[in-house]
C-alpha positions in Angstrom: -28.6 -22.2 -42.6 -28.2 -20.7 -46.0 -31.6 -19.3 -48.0 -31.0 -17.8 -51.4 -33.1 -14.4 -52.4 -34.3 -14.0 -55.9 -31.9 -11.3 -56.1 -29.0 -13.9 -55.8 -28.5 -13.0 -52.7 -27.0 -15.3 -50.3 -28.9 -14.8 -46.5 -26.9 -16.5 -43.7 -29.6 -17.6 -40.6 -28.4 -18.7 -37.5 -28.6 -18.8 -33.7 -27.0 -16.4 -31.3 -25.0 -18.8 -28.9 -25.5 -15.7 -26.4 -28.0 -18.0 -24.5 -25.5 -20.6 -23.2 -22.9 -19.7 -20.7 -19.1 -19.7 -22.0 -16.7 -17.6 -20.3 -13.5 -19.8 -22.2 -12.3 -21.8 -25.4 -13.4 -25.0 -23.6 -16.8 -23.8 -22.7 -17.5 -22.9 -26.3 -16.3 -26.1 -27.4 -18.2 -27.5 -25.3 -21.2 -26.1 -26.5 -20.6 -26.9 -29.6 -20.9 -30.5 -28.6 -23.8 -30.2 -26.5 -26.3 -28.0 -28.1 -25.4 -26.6 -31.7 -24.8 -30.1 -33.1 -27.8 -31.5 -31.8 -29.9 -28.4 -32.9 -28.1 -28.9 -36.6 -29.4 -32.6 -36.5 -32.6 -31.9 -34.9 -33.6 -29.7 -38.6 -32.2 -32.1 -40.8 -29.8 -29.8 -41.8 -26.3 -30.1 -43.7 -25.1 -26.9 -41.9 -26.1 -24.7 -39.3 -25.3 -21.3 -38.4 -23.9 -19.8 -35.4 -24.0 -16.5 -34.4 -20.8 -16.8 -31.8 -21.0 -15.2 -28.8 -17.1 -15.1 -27.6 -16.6 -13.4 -24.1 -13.6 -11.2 -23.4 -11.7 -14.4 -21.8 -12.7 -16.4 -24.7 -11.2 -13.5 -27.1 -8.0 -13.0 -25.7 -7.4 -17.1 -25.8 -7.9 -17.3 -28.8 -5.9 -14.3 -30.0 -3.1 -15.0 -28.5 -3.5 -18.6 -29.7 -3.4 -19.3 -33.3 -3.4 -23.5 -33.2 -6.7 -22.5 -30.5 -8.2 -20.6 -33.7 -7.6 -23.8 -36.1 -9.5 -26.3 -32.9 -12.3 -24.0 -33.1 -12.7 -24.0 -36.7 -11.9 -27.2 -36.8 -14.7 -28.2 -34.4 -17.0 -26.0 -36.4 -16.2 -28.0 -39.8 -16.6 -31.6 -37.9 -20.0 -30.8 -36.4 -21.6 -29.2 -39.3 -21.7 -25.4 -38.0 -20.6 -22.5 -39.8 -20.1 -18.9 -38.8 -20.2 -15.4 -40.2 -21.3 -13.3 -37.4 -20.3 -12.9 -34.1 -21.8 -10.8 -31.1 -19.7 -9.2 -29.5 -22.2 -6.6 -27.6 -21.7 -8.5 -24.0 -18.3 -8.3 -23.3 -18.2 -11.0 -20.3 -20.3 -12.4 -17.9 -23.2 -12.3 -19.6 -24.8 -15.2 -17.5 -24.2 -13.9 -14.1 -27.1 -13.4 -12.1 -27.6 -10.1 -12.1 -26.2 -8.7 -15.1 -28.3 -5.5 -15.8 -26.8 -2.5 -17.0 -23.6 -4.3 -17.0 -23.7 -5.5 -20.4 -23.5 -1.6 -21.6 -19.6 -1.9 -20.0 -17.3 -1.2 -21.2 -18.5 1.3 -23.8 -17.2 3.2 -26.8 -15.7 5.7 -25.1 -13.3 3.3 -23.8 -10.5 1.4 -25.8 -10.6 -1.3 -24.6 -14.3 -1.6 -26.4 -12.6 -0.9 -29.5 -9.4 -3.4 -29.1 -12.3 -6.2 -28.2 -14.3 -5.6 -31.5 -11.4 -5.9 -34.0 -10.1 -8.9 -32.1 -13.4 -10.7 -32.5 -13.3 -9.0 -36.6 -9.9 -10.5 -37.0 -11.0 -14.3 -35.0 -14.0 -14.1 -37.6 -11.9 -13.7 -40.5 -10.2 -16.7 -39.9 -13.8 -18.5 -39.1 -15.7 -17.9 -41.4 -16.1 -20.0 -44.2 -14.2 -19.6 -47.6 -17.6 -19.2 -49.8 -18.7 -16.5 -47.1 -18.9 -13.2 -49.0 -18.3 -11.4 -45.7 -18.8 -11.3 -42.5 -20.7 -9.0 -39.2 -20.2 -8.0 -35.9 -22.9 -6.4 -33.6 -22.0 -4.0 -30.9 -24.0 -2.0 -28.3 -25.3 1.5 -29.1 -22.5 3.3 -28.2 -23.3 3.4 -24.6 -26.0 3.5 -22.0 -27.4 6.7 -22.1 -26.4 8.0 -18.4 -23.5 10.1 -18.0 -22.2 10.4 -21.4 -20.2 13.5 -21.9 -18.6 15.8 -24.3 -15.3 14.2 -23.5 -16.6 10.9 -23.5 -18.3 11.1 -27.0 -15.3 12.9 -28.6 -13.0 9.5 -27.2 -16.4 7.6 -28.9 -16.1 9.1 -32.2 -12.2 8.4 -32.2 -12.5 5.2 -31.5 -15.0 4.9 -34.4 -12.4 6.1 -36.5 -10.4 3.7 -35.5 -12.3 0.7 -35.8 -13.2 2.3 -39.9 -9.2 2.1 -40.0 -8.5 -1.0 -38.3 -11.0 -2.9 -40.6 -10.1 -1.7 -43.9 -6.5 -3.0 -42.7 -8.0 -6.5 -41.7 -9.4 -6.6 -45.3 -6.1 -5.7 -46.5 -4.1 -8.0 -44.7 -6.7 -11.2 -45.0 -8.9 -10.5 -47.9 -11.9 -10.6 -46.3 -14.5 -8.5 -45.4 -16.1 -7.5 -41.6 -18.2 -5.1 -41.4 -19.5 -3.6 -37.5 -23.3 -3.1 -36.5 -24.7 -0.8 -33.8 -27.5 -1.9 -32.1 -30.1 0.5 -31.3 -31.7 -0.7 -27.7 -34.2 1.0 -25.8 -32.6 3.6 -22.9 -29.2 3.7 -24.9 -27.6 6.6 -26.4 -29.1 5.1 -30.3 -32.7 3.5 -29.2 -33.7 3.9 -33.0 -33.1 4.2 -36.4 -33.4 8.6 -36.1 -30.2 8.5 -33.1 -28.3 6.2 -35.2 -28.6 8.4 -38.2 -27.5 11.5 -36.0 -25.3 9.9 -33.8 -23.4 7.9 -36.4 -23.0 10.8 -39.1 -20.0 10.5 -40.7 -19.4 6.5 -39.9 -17.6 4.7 -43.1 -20.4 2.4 -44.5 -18.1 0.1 -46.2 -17.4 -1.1 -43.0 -19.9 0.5 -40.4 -23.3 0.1 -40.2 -26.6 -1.0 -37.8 -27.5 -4.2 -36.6 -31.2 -3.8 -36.4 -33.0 -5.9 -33.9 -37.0 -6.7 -34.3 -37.5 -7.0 -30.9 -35.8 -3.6 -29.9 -37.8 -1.9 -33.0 -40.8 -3.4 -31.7 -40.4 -2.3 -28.0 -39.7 1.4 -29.0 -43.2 1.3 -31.3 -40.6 2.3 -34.4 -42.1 2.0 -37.9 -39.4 -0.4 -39.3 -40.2 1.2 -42.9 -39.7 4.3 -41.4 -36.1 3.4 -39.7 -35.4 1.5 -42.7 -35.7 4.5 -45.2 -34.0 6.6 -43.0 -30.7 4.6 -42.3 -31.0 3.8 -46.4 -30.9 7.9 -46.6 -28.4 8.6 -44.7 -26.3 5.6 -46.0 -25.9 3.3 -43.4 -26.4 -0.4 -44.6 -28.2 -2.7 -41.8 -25.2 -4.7 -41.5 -27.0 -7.4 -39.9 -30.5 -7.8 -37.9 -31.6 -9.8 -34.9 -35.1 -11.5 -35.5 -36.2 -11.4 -32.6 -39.6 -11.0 -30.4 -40.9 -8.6 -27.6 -43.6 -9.1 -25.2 -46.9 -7.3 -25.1 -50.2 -6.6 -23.4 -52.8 -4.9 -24.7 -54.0 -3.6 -21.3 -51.9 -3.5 -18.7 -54.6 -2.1 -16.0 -55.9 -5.9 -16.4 -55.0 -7.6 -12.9 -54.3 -11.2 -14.6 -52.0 -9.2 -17.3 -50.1 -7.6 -14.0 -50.1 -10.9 -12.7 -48.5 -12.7 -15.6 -45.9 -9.6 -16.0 -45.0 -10.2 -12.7 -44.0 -13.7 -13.5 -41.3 -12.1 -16.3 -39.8 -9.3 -13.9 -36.6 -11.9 -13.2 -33.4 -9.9 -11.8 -30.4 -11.0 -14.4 -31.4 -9.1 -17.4 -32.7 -5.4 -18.2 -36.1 -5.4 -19.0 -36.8 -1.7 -20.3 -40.6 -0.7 -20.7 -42.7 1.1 -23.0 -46.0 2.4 -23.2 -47.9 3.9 -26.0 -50.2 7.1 -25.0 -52.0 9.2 -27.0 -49.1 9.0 -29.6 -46.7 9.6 -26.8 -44.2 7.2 -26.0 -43.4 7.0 -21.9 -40.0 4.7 -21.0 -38.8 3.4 -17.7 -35.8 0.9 -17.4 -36.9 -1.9 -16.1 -40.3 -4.0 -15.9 -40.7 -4.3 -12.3 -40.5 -0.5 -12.2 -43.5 0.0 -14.9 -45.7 -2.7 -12.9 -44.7 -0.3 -9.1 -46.3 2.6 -11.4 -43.7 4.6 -13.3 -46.0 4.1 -16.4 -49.8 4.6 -15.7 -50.7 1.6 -17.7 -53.3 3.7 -20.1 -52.4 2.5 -23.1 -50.5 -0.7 -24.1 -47.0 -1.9 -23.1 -43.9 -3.7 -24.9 -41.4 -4.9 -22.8 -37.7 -6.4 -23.8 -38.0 -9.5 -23.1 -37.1 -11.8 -25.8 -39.8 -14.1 -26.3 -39.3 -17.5 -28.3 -40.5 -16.8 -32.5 -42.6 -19.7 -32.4 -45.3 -19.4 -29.8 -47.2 -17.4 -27.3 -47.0 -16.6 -23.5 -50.6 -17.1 -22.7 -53.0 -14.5 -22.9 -53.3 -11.3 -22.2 -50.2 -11.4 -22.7 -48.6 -11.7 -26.5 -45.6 -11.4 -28.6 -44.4 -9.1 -31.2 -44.8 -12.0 -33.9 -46.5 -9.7 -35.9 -44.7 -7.1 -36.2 -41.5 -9.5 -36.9 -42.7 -10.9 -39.9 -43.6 -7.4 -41.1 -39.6 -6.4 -40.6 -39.0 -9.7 -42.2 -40.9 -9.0 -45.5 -38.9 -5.3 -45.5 -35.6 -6.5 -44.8 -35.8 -9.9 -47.3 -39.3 -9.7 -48.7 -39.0 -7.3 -51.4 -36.9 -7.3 -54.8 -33.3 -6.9 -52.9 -32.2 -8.2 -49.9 -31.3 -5.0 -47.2 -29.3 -7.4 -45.2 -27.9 -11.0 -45.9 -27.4 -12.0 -42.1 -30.2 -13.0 -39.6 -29.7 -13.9 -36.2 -32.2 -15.7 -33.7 -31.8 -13.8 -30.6 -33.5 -15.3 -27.9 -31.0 -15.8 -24.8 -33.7 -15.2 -22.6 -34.6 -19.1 -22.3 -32.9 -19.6 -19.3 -35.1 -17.0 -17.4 -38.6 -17.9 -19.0 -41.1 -17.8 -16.2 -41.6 -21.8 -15.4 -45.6 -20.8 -14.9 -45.8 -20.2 -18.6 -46.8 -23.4 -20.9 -44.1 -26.0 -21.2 -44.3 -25.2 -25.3 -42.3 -22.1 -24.4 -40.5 -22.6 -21.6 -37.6 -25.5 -22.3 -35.4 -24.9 -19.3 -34.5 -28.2 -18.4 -33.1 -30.8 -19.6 -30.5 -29.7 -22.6 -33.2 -31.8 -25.1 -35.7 -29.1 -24.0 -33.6 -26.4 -24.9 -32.7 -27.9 -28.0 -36.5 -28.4 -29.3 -36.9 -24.4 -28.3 -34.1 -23.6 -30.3 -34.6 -25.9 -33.2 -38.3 -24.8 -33.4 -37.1 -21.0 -33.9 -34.8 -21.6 -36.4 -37.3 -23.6 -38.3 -40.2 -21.2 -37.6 -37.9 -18.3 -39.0 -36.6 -20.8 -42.1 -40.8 -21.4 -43.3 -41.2 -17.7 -42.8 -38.7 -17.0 -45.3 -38.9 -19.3 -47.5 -42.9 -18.0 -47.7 -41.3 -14.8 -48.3 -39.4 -16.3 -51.6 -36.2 -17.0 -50.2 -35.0 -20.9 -51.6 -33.7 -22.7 -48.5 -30.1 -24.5 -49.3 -29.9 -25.7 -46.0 -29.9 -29.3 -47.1 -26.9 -29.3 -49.6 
């Protein structure tokens, strides 16, 4: 969907296609066909974004394909999608069922992280649509924080280099423009706005930048003002951002809130924890390590686990709604836009806890998913448009 700022600013909202399974061309098209579409018509919409999630497989298909490109695109144009972001953060096997860690491999100490992102910058240029000003790519933090080296983080910074180079030559060679975000996420080597700023010194910000994510800001207690002012200081533009919820409880001592946590410790994804002490901030990696007592459950806990935008789990549990809307009116509310893509994030529907209330669990069948899907986009569309963004959605 397409909202215009009162700057004149164009901002491109769509849904990361992260949270259905594709490991090929045909699944994607497939997808297409079986969810996008039916969200699209489900809002009444002329167009609908995507935020394209192409795995490794996926990539090298269609790279090595150029009539595969002109399907895809094709398909997009038929069914009323459009796309100027892609994620390329998991690099395959992103539905397995136990994914973990995983999806911090390979990293950007390796090339073949680097080869992967300016394929999927090159796929996008010949995506995305002709009016599109430019176009984004997210990508992990660097790495998982765990054994990085000297040596590893010299072959990092090389490859960033690289990537500066390889997209000034795509905009060269195509005439359009991708930029790269990095994604600050809890327990990686940039977990907020202060790493990025240190750890990506030097970065080119005509075509480097941070993909900032609400629900990672909001897990890691980060003052999004705060993170915002620093990144503008240091001159890296927020490429793109993730809106996005965490979950919360206020106390996690409380045995029905232990209960109900329980019920979200699932073993595909990484569910890092954080707990607010006396201004301290305690982290373990995952929930079901917080809730055997590595944090002591004093003070309140956020936990990544994206929750859906538009409702609740029940209580004592809660979302970080709030403190989306409040990186919302930072990021779009003011006199300029600070970023002109939004992505809806939430790949975590397959996993929702079925104990939770049917309004936000919509596992099964596809029509479910769809409604959970279309309900986010349109919750996120009404916040905006409160926020004085003009939705052209409908043209």
């Amino acid at each position: 969907m397409r909202l215009r700022h009162p700057d004149g600013t164009v901002v491109h909202l769509a849904y990361c296609t992260n949270v259905h399974p594709a490991e090929n061309l045909n699944g994607v098209l497939a997808q297409l066909a079986r969810y996008a579409e039916p969200v699209r018509r489900r809002l009444g919409v002329a167009r609908l974004g995507l935020g394209l999630w192409l795995s490794r497989p996926a990539v090298t298909e269609l790279a090595a394909d150029p009539d595969a490109v002109t399907r895809l695109r094709r398909e997009l144009n038929t069914r009323g999608l459009e796309v100027v972001t892609l994620n390329a953060f998991p690099y395959q096997g992103f539905h397995t069922n136990a994914v973990k860690a995983s999806v911090y491999h390979p990293d950007w100490s390796e090339r073949v992280r680097l080869d992967h992102t300016l394929d999927c910058a090159r796929l996008l240029t010949a995506l995305m649509p002709d009016d599109a000003e430019r176009g984004s790519v997210s990508t992990l933090p660097l790495a998982w924080r765990e054994g990085w080296t000297a040596d590893r983080a010299d072959r990092a910074a090389r490859h960033l280099d690289q990537l500066s180079q390889g997209l000034e030559a795509l905009a060269a060679d195509t005439g359009r423009t991708v930029r790269v975000g990095f994604e600050p996420e809890p327990g990686c080597l940039i977990e907020n706005a202060e790493q990025a700023v240190r750890l990506l010194a030097g970065a080119d910000p005509r075509w480097l930048g941070v993909c900032l994510d609400t629900c990672h800001t909001a897990v890691g207690f980060e003052d999004v003002p705060t993170a915002c002012a620093r990144l503008a200081a240091a001159g890296l533009p927020v490429v793109k951002a993730q809106v996005s919820c965490a979950l919360g409880v206020e106390d996690p001592q409380d045995p029905a809130a232990r209960a109900a946590l329980w019920e979200f410790a699932e073993p595909r994804f990484l569910h890092q924890s954080r707990e607010l002490l006396g201004g301290r901030l305690l982290a373990v990696d995952d929930l079901p390590d917080a809730l055997g007592g590595a944090l002591p459950g004093l003070g309140q806990w956020r936990i990544h686990f994206h929750t859906p935008l538009h409702t609740d789990p029940r209580p004592p549990l809660r979302s970080t709604r709030t403190e989306l809307l409040a990186a919302l009116e930072l990021l779009v509310g003011g006199p300029t836009a600070r970023t002109d893509h939004l992505e809806v994030e939430t790949y975590t529907w397959p996993v929702l806890p079925s104990a939770t209330d049917r309004d936000l669990v919509h596992r099964t069948p596809d029509t479910d998913l769809i409604d959970g899907i279309a309900a986010e986009l349109a919750w996120a569309r009404d916040s905006l448009t409160r926020l004085g963004l003009k939705d052209e959605s409908t043209r």
